[in-house]
C-alpha angles and dihedrals in degrees: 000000000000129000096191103147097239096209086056089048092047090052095046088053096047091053094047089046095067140083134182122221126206140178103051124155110252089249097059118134126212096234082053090061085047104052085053102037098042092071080074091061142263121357117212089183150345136203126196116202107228101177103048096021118200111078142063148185129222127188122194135205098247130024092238095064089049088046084045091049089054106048093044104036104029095110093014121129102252113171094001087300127095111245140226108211120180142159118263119238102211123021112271100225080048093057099038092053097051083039079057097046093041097055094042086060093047088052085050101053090040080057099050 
């Protein structure tokens, strides 16, 4: 039986299940991203940068299908641009939230 801590495994999952995508043109939709990304298979999310626009993230339901998305899409023409398309490193909601935490306490302690 295995002792694998299961918080740890479902951290590691989420990371590897997201890419980033760059190079989009500033009028991209998200159903058009996921026209284009859910041949890949299943998506769990996407976000759409608005300010800056340009960029997105989607997340997908299984690590495969990021991997997939990747190796099949990273250079391709989405949107009428040619895409860069990579793995994150760390899960996008999980750094937001400690970039969150971190500038509030910058504003605290400008304040102070």
């Amino acid at each position: 039986m295995s002792t694998t801590n299961p918080s740890r495994k479902r951290k590691r999952n989420c990371e590897n299940r997201q890419v980033y995508v760059g190079n989009l043109p500033f009028d991209a939709t998200e159903q058009e991203l996921h026209d284009v990304f859910s041949v890949m298979g299943p998506i769990k999310n996407i976000w759409l940068a608005k300010r800056p626009p340009g960029f997105a993230f989607v997340t997908f339901k299984r690590t495969v299908h990021a991997y997939d998305a990747v190796k099949y899409l990273n250079g391709k023409k989405i949107c009428n641009l040619e895409a860069k398309v990579e793995m994150c490193e760390v899960d996008f909601q999980e750094d937001l939230k400690r970039r969150t935490e971190e500038n509030k306490k910058k504003l605290i302690n400008q304040v102070n």
